[in-house]
Backbone as numpy.savetxt, mean C-alpha at the origin, in Angstrom:
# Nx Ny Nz CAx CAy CAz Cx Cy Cz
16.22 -6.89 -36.29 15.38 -5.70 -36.29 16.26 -4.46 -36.29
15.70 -3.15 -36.82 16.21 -2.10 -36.61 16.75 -1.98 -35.16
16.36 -1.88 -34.08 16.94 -1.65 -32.85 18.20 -2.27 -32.50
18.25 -3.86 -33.12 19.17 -4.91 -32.61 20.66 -4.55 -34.03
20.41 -3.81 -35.12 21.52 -3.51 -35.43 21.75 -2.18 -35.49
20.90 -1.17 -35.05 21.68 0.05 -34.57 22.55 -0.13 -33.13
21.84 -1.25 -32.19 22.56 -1.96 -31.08 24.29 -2.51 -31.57
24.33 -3.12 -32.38 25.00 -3.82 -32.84 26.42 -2.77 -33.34
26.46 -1.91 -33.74 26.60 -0.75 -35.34 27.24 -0.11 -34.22
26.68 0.16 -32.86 26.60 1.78 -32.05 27.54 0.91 -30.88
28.02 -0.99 -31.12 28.87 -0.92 -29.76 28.50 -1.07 -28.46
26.88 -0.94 -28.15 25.90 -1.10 -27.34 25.48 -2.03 -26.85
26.12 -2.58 -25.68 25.49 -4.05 -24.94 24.62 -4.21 -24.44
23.97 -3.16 -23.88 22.28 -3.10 -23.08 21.39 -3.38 -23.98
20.72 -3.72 -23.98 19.32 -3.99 -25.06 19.08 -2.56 -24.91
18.10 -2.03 -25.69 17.52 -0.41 -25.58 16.46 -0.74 -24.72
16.01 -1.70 -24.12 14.75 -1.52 -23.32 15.26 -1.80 -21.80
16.28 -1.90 -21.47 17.27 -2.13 -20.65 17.44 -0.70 -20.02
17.74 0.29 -21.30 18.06 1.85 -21.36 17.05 2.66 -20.66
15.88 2.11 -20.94 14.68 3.23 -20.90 14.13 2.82 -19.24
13.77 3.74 -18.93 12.74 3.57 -17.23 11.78 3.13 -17.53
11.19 2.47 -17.01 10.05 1.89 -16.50 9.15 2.76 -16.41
7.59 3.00 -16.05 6.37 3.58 -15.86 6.24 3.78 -14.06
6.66 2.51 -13.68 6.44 2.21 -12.65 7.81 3.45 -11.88
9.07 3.45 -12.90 10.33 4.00 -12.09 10.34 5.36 -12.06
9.29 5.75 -13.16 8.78 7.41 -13.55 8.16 8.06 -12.14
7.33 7.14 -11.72 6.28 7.77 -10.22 7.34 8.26 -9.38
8.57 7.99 -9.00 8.87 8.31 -7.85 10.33 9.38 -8.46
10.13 9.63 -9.81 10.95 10.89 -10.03 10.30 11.91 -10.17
8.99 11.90 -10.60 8.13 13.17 -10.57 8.22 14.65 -9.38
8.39 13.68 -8.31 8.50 14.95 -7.28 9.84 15.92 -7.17
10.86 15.23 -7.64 11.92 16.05 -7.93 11.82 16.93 -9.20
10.78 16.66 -10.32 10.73 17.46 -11.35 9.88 18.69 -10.91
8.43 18.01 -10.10 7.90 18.84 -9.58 7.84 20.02 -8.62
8.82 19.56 -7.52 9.25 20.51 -6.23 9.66 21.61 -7.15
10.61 21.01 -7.90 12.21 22.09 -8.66 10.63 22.79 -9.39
9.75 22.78 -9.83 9.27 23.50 -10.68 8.02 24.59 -9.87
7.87 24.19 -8.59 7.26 24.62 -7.90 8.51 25.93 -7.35
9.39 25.31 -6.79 10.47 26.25 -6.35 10.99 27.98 -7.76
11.16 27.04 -8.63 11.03 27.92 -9.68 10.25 28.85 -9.88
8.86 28.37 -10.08 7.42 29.37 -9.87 7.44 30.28 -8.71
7.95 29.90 -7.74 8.30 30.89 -6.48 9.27 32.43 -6.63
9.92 31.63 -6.81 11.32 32.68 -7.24 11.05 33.37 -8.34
10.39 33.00 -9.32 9.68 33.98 -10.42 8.92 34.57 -9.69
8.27 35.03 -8.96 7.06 35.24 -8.70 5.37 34.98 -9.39
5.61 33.55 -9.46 4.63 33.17 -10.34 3.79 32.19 -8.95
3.01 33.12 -8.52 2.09 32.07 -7.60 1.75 30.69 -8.17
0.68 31.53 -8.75 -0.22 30.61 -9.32 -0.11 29.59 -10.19
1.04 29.48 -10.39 1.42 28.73 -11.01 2.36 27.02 -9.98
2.77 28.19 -8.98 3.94 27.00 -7.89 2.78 26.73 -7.04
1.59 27.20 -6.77 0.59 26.34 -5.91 -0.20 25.06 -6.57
-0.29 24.91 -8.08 -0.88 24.50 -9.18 0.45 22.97 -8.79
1.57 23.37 -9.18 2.66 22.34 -9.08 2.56 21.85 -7.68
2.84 22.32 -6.27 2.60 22.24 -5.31 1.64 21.12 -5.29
-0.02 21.36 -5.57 -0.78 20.38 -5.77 -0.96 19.08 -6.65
-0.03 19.35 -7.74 0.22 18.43 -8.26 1.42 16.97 -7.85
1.92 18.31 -6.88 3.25 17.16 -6.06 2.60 16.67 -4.95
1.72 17.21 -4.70 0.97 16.43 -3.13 0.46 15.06 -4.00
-0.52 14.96 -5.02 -1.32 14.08 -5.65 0.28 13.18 -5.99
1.47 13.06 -6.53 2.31 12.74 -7.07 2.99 11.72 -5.58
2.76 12.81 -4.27 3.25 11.93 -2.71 2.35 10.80 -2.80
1.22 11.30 -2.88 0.21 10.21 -2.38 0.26 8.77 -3.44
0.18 9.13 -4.54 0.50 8.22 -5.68 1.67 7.27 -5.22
2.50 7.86 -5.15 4.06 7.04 -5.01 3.87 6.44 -3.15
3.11 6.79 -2.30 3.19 6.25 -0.91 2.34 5.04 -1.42
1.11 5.11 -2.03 0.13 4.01 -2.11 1.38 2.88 -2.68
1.39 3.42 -3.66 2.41 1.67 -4.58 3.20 1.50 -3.76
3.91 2.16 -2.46 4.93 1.67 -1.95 4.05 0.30 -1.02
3.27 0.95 -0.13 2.33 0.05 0.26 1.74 -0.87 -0.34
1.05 -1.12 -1.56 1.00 -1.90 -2.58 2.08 -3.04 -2.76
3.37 -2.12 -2.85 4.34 -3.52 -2.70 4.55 -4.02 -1.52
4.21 -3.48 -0.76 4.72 -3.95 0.86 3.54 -5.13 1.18
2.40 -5.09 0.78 1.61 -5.76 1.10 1.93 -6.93 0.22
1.80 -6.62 -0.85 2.32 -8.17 -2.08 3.48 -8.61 -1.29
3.70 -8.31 -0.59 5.39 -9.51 0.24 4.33 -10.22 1.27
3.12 -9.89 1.42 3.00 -10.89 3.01 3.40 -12.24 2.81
3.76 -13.09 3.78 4.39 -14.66 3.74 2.65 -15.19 3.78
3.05 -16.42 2.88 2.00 -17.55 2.93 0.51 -17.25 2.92
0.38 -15.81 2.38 -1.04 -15.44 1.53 -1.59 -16.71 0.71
-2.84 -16.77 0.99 -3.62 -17.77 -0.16 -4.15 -16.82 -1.22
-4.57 -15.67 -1.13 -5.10 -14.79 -1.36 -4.58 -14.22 -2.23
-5.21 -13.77 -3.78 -4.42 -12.64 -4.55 -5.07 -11.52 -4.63
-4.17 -10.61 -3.69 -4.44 -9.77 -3.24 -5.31 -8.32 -4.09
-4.32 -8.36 -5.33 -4.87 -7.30 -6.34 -6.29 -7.75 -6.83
-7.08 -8.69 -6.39 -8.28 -9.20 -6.84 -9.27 -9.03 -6.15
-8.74 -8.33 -4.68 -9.94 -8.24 -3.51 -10.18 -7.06 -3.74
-9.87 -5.89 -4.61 -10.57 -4.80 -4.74 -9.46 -3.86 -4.39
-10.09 -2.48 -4.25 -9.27 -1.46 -4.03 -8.87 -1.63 -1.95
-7.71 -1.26 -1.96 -6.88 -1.21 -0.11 -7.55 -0.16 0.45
-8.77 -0.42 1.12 -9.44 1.04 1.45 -8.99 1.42 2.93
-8.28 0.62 3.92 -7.90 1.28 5.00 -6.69 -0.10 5.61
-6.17 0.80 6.37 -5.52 -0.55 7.11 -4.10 -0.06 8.17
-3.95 -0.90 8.94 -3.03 -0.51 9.91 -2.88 -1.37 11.21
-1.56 -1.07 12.39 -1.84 -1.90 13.36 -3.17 -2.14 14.30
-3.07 -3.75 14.23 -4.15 -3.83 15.80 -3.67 -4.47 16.36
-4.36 -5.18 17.93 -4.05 -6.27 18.44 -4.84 -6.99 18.72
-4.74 -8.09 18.62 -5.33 -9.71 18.34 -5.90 -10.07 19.72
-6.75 -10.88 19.90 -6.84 -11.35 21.74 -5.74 -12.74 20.67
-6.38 -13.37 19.47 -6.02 -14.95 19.48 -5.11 -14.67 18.16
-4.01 -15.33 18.22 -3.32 -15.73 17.41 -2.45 -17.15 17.89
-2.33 -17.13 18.98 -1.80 -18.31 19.47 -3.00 -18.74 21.05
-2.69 -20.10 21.10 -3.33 -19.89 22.38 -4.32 -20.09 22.31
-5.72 -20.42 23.38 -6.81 -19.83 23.22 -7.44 -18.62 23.74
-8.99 -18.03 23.36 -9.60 -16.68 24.07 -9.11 -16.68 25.63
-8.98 -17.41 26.21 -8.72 -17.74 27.76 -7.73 -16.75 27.71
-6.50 -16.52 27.27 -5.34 -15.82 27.16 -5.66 -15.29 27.06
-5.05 -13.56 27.98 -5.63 -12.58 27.89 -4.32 -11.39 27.01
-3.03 -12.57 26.44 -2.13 -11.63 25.64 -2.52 -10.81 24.49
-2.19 -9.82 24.14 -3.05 -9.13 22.61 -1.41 -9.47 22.14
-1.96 -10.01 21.08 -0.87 -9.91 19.81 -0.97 -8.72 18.42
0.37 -8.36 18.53 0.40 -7.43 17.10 0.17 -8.10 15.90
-0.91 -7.30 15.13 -0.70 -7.91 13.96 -1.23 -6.49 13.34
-1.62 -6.37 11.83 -1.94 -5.64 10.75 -3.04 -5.94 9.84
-4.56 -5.37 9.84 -5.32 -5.44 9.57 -5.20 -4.50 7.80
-6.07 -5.16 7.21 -5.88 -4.67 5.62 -7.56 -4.74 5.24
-8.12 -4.01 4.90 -9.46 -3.82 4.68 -9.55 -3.43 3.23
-9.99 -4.29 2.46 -9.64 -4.42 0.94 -11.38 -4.32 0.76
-11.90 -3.60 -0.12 -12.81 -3.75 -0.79 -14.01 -5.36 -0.95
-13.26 -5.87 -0.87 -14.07 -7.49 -1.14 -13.45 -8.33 0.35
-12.67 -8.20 0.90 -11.99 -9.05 1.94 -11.57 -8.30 3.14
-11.25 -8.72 4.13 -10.36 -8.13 5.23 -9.30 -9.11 5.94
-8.14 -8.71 5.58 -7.00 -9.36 6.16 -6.37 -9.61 7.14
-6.10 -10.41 8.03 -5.65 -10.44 9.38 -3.99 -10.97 9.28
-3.18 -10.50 9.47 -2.30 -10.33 9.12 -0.64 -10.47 10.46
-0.52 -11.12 10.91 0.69 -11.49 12.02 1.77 -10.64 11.78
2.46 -9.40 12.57 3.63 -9.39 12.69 5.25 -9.72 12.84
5.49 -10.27 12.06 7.03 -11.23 12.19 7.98 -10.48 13.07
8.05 -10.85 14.55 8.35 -9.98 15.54 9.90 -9.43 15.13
10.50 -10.13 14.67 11.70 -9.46 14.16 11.96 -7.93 13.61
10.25 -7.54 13.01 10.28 -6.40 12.72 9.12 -5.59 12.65
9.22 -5.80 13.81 8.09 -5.46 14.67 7.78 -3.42 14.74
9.54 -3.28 14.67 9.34 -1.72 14.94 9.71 -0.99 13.64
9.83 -1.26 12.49 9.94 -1.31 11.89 8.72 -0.29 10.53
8.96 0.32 10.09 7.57 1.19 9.99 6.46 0.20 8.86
6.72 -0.64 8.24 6.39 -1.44 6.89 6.60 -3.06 8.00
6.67 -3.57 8.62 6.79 -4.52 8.90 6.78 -6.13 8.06
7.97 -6.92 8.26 6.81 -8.09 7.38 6.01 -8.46 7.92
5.03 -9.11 7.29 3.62 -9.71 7.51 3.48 -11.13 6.94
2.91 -11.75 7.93 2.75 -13.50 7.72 0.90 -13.62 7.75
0.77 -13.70 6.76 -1.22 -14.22 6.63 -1.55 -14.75 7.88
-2.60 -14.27 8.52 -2.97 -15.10 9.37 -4.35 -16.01 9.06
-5.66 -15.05 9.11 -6.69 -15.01 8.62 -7.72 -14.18 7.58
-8.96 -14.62 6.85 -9.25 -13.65 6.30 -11.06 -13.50 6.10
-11.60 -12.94 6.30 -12.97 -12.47 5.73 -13.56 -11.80 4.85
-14.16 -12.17 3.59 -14.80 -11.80 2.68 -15.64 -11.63 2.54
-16.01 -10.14 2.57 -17.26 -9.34 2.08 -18.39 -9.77 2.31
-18.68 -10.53 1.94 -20.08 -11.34 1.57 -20.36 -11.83 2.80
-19.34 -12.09 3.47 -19.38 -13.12 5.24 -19.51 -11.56 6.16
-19.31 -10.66 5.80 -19.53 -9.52 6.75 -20.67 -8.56 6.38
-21.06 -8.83 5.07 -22.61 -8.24 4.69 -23.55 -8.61 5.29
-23.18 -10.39 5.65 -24.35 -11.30 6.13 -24.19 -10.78 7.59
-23.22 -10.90 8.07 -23.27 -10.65 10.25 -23.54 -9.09 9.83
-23.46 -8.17 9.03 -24.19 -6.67 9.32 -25.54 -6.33 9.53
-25.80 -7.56 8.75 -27.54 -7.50 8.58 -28.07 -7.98 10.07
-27.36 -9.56 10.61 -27.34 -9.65 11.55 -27.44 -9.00 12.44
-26.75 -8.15 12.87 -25.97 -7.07 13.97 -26.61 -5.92 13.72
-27.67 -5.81 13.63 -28.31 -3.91 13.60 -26.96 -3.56 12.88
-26.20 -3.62 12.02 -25.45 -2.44 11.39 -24.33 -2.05 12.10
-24.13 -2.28 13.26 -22.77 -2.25 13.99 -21.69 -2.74 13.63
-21.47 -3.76 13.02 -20.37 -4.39 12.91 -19.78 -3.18 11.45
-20.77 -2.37 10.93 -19.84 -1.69 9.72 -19.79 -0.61 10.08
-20.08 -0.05 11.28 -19.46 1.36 12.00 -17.99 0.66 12.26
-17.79 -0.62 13.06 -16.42 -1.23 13.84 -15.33 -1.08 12.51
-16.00 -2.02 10.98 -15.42 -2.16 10.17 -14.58 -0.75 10.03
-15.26 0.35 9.62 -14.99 1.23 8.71 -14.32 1.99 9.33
-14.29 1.94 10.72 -13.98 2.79 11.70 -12.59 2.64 11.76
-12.19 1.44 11.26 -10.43 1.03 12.06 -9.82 2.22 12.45
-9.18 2.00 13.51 -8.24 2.85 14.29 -6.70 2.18 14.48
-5.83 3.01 14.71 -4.76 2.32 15.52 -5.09 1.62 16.44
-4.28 0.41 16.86 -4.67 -0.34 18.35 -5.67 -0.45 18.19
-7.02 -0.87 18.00 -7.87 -1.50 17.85 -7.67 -3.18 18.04
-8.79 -3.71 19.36 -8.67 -4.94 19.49 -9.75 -5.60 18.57
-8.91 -6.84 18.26 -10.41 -6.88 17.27 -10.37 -8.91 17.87
């Protein structure tokens, strides 16, 4: 092909697709194009223009924090679950467990990491090793799907989707 003998011609050992960034490697350079252009707009005295960028670099944080999380979650150990299939990650964070080991009798709370996905909710074990850690790994514990918590809402006067939606830090669940 054209590419593989201008490769060839030019001395060039990388493939050209080797050369080029990724889509995925673009998200997390944006904010350096952006700040610098926000900073710029400043020093011109161009408001309206560096609050415009400004907002565009906030939307650009948030973008690039989600996929980081996104990947952090695709590492949990021994998921049955594919994850990108339970819907959009609509909340999630530490809680503590009464049961993960043991039975209810035990009154230890264990750390773990709750993931509230659109179609499922994840219960999720802390691998104490990294525990303090801001991203922790995560070992699957348990999981509930949608459909099993539509049914106990109906059940439950509607309480159980104030608890759901509500997640907090530390939350025993």
């Amino acid at each position: 092909s054209f590419f593989s003998l201008y490769q060839h011609e030019n001395g060039q050992t990388q493939r050209l697709d080797a050369l080029l960034i990724k889509p995925i490697q673009r998200i997390t350079r944006y904010h350096m194009f952006l700040s610098n252009l926000a900073r710029t707009s400043t020093e011109l005295g161009n408001a309206d223009s560096s609050a415009d960028y400004s907002a565009a670099l906030d939307a650009i944080m948030s973008v690039t924090e989600h996929t980081n999380t996104m990947m952090w979650i695709g590492e949990i150990k021994n998921c049955p679950l594919i994850l990108c299939g339970q819907g959009p990650l609509l909340k999630h964070g530490r809680v503590l467990s009464k049961k993960i080991r043991g039975s209810f009798k035990n009154r230890n709370k264990w750390p773990c990491h709750l993931l509230l996905f659109q179609q499922t909710l994840v219960l999720c074990k802390i691998v104490e090793s990294s525990e303090k850690k801001k991203q922790p790994d995560l070992e699957y514990f348990k999981h509930v799907c949608v459909n099993h918590i539509q049914s106990l809402i109906s059940e439950s006067s509607k309480t159980l989707r104030t608890s759901l939606l509500t997640l907090s830090h530390r939350k025993v669940i």
